[in-house]
Every structure is written in C-alpha cells, then in structure tokens.
N, C-alpha and C positions, 0 to 999 in steps of 0.2 A: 390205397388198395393196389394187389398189384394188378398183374396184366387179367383179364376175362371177370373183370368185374361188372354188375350190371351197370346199365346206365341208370344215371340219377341216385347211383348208391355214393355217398358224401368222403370226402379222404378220411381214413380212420389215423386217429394220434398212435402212434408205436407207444406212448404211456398208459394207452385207452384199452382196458380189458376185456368190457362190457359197455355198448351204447344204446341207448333204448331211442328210437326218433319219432316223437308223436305217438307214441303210444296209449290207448287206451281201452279199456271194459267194460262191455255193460253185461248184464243179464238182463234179458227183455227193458221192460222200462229204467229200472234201475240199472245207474251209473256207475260203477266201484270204482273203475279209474279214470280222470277226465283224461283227454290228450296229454300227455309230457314227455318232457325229452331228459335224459338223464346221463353221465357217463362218470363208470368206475373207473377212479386209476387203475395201474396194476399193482398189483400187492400192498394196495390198502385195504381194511376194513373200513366200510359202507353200510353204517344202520340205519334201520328203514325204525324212526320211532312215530309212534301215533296213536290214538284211542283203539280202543274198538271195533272195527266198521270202518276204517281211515281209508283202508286200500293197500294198505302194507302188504299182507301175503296174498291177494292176488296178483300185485306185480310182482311178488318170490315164485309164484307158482308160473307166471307167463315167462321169465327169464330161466324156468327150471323146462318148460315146454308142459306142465300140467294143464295149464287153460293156456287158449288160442285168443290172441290179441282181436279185437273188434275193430286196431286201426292199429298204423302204424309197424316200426320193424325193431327187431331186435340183434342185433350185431355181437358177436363173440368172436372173439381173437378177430375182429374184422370179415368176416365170414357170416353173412346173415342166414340166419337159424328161424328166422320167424313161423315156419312151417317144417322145422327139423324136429323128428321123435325126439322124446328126452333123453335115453339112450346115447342118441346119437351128438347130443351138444357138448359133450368133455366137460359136466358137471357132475360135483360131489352133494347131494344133500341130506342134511341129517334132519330130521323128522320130531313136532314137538314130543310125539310118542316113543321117538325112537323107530318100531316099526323092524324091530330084533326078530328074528325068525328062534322063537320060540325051542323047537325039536332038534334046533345045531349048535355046537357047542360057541365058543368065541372063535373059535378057528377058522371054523368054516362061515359063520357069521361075512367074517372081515374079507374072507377067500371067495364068497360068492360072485362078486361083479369078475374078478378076474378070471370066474370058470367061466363066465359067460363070453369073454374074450377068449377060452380058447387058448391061454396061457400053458407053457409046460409048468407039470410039478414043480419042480424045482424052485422056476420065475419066482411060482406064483408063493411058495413055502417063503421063499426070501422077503418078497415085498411084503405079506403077510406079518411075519417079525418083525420087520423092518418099523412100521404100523404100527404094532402093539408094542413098541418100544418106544417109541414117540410118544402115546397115549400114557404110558407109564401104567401097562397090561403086559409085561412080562413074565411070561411063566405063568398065565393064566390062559392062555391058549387054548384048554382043553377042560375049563370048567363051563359047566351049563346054564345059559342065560338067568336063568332063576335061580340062582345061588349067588347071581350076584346084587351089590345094591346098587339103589339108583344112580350114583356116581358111576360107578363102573359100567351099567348100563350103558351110560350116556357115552363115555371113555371107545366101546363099542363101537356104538352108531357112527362118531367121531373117526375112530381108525378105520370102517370100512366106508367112509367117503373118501378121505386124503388115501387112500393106498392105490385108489384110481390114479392119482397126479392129476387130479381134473383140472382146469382153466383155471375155474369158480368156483368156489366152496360157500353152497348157500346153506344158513342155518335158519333153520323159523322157530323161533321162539324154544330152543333147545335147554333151555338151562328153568324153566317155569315146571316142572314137577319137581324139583331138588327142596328141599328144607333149606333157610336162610341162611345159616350158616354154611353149609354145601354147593349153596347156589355163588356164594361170596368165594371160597375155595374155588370155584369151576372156572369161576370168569378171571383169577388168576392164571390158572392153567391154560385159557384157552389164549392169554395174552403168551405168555411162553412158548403155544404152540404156535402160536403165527410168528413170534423172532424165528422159529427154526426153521417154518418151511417156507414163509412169505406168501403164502397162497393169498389170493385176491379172494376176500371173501366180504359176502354179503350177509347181514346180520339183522332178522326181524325179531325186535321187541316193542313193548309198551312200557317196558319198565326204563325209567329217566335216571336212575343211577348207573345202570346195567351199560346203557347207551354211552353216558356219559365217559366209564371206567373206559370201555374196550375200545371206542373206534377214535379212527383217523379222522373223520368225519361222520356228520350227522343228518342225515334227511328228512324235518320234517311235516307230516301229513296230517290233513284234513281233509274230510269230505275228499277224499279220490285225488287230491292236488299238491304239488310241494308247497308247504309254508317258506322254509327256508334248509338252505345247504351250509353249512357251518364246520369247523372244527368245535370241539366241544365246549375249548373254553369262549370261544367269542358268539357262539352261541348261548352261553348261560351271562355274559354279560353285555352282549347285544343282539335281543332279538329282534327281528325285523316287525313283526306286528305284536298287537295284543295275546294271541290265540299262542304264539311261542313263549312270550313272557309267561304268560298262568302255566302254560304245560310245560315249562322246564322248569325243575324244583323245586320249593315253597317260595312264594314272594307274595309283598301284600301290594296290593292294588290302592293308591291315595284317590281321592276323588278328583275331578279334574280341575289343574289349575291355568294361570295367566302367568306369563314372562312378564320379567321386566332388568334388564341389564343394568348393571351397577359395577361400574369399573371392573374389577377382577373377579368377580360375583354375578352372579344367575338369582333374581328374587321369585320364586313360586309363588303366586298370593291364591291362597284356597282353603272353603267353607271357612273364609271368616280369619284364616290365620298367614301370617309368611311367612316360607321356610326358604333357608339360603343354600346354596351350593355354589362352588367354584367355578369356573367357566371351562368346560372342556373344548379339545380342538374335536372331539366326536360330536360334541351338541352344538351343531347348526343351530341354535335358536333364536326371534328376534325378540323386539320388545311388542309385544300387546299379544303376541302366537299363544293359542292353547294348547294345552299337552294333557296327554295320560300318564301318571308319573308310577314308576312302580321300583320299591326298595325292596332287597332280601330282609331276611330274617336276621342274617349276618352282620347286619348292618345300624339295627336297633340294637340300642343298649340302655341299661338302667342307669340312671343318671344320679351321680357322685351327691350327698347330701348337701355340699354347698351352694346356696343360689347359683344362678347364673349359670351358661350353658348354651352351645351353640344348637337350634333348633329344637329346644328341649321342650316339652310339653305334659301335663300334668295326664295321667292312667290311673283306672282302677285293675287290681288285678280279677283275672276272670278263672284264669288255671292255669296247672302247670303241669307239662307230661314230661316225667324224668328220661330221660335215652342215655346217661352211663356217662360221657363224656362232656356233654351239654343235655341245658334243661330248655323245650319248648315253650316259652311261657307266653299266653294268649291277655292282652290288654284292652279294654274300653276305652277309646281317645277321644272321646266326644266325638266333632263331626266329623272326623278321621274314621270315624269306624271303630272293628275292632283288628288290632295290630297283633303279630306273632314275631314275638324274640327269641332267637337263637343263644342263649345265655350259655358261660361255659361250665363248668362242674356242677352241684346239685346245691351249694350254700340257698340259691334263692326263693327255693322250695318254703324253709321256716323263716328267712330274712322277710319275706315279701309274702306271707301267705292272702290265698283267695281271696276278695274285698279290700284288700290295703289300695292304700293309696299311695303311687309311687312317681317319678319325674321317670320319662324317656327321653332321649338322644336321639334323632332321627337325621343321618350321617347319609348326605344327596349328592355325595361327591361323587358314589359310584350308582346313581341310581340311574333307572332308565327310565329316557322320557320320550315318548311317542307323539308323534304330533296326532291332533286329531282331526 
C-alpha cells in the first residue's frame, strides 16, 4: 500500500485486484458467509460455483457494496471499500435479470452510468459504441429494450457494465435465463470478451459446466465456506474433499476401500472384491489406509467379449439415456452399486439393451482416492 494507508491494513500483491480479509455474513441467527479470506488476481476470471444457499451471491453482493460485511474488509485496487457506496467502488455488474431500463432504447441503456458521471456528449456517445461494439450490438443503438431477445438483452447489461472501465466486472448468474443452446453461444462470447478487454472479472454460477468452460479458476462453496480454490482441470481431477468430488461433474462414488501396495500397483480390496490401479506420485497412499474412491463416468467402459480384463466386473444393464455424441449408460455392479458409463456413439443402446448382462472395465488409474 502506498503512503496514508491504515494501520493494520496488510501489503496488497500489484497482481491482486480484489482481497476479501475475514470476511463474513450473517442475517440475524443465520450464517451465509463464514469468515474467509480470498484474493482475485488481475484480469482473471473468478467463479464462485456452489449449490443454492452456498453463499455465492452474498459475497457478489458484499464485493459489489449491496450488503455490508458482519466482519471483516474488502480491498479493491488495494484501497479498502468495506463501507464505500457501490457507486463509488469502480464496479461493473450485470444482473441475473439484467435489470434493463425498460422505456430507453440500447443507447441510452449503456449511456446511463456515464450520464451520471457527468460525462460530455461526445465522451459519452464514443465509449457508448465503443461498448456496443464489443458486445457485437452494433447498429442497434436505437432499438427498444423489448424488441430485443434474450441474448441481446444480456449483450446490454454486458455493454453497460465494461463501458464504465470498472476495476471488477461482477456477473451473478447472467447467462440462467438464456435457452441451452444460447446459453452455450454466450459463454463463448463472453470468453472472447475477456481476451479483448482483460477485465478482472468475477463470476457467480451453480452450473459446473458453465464454471468449468469460462474461468481461470474456480471457488468452491458450501454452507458459507470455500471447499476448494483450483484451476478447472485440477479441480475436476483432484478434489480436495468428498463434497467437491460429487459436485463437479458426474462421478460414481465406490464404497470404501483398504490399500495395499504391490510393486508398481495400488490393490483397492472393497465389498468383497480388488481392484487394481498404478501407483501415482499424487496418491500418498500406504498399505492398510482407507480411502473413498471415486471414478468418472469417463473412465468405465464396456468390456470387449473376450475373458479376461483389467478390473473388469460382471453388470446388469439398468438404462441408457442417449446425449448425440455419447450414451449415459446406468449399470448394477452388485456390491459396487449402481455404476454410470459415459459410452461414445449410441451402438450400445440395441448392443446392450435394459436387463442384458454385460462385463465392465473400471480404469483406477485416474481415479480419485480420498482418505477417510
């Protein structure tokens, strides 16, 4: 920090955008946010992913200045804000509603915070386009909120946060009124719009594909607390507890098993069977340690007609839900459970229908094992 900083306020990283130090929420009895401490680089994307009730957008709303922390500060550009109007924090935020001002066209829409600055015409006409150029809203300037559609909506809200040049660009949950396919178009767009401007932006969803596509990293929440802080792939193939494993993407849960080391091999012995895996430099494991083991979907396969077969095990089939590229298919493993494979094309829809009885492959080389 530099000179007429408080005392006791901590040195801020020049990479550090955004620091939250202990921060936390409640509403009378109830907790939303326990104490934690957090910090955005600059000009990465930062998703806050988590159930419902996690704590996500009340820490979007306490770093936007909408609610007032119950503890703790909050730092922007190094400059603590903890009691600064939202106004006054040099943030962008776009609204899951949007939150479009209905009776002005896109123009003035995007133009509004810079009349509020007081901006000359001019400025404000230039950053204005400038905006709706970026959002790929050109030449629509002057049609009326309701003639447009959701996308373009959204395109809106988007242009008149970044035409601030705010710090921060916080979005909550912005892209959840879009149809499926619109919503998969958006979050390409919105990858494209942060190569162009680099805005530091923070990103609340519950959706774990959404998370996964857009950000630099991932943060995630339970019950008001960070589970874990990750880039997205070493979070989907190493999570730090159980609660991250189940909530990022499909994976089946094995029941729990016993180590036991075998030269270049890891033996699993569990409900009755043992299953082998390679020894990785990531699995600390010793021999007699229990673990919770958990495989993708990715990672079962139906297993080739001839005997024999590394961890292969006999299934009934239970269903199969087609998705175009691969087919979800749900199996009965006896005391495994029941098991879901990520199969590729749709062949094993009539190969393997409902009831058959088939061999699985269950491939522990990348799976993850959680001590218990």
């Amino acid at each position: 920090m530099g000179q007429g900083a408080a005392a006791g306020t901590p040195p801020f990283a020049a990479e550090t955008a955004v620091e939250l130090v202990g921060v936390g929420k409640s509403f009378g009895p109830v907790t939303a946010v326990r104490e934690l401490s957090l910090a955005i680089r600059r000009g990465e994307v930062l998703t806050l992913l988590g159930p419902s009730g996690c704590g996500k957008t009340t820490l979007l709303n306490m770093i936007a200045g909408f609610e007032e922390p119950s503890a703790g500060r909050i730092l922007i550009d190094g400059r603590d804000v903890t009691e600064v109007p939202p106004y006054l924090r040099d943030t962008g935020m776009v609204f899951q509603s949007y939150a479009l001002f209905p009776h002005m066209d896109v123009f003035e829409n995007v133009a509004f915070g810079l009349r509020m600055r007081k901006l000359p015409k001019a400025k404000i006409a230039a950053e204005v386009m400038r905006a709706l150029e970026m959002v790929k809203l050109g030449g629509l300037e002057r049609r009326r909120v309701r003639q447009l559609s959701g996308g373009q909506q959204q395109r809106v809200a988007l242009a008149r946060a970044i035409v601030l040049r705010p710090k921060v660009l916080l979005l909550d949950e912005p892209l959840s009124a879009l149809d499926k396919n619109l919503r998969a178009q958006m979050q390409v767009e919105l990858k494209e719009l942060h190569e162009r401007t680099r805005l530091t932006t923070l990103f609340v969803t519950h959706d774990q594909g959404e998370a996964l596509s857009l950000s630099d990293r991932i943060v995630v929440m339970s019950r008001g607390e960070i589970q874990q802080i990750a880039a997205p792939i070493e979070l989907y193939r190493h999570p730090a507890n159980s609660f991250v494993a189940s909530f990022i993407g499909e994976i089946n849960r094995l029941p729990p098993a016993r180590c036991r080391l075998s030269g270049g091999e890891i033996v699993f012995s569990l409900a009755g069977i043992e299953l082998t895996a390679a020894r990785r430099d990531d699995l600390a494991l010793g021999d007699g340690q229990q673990v919770h083991l958990f495989v993708r979907p990715e990672h079962l396969a139906v297993a080739a007609e001839a005997a024999g077969g590394r961890n292969r095990i006999a299934c009934r089939v239970v269903t199969h839900v087609y998705q175009g590229t691969h087919t979800l298919t749900r199996v009965e493993a006896g005391a495994l459970g029941v098991l879901q494979l990520r199969v590729p094309g749709g062949a094993v829809i009539e190969r393997a229908p409902p009831g058959s009885e088939i061999g699985v492959e269950i491939n522990l080389d990348e799976a993850v094992a959680l001590p218990d």
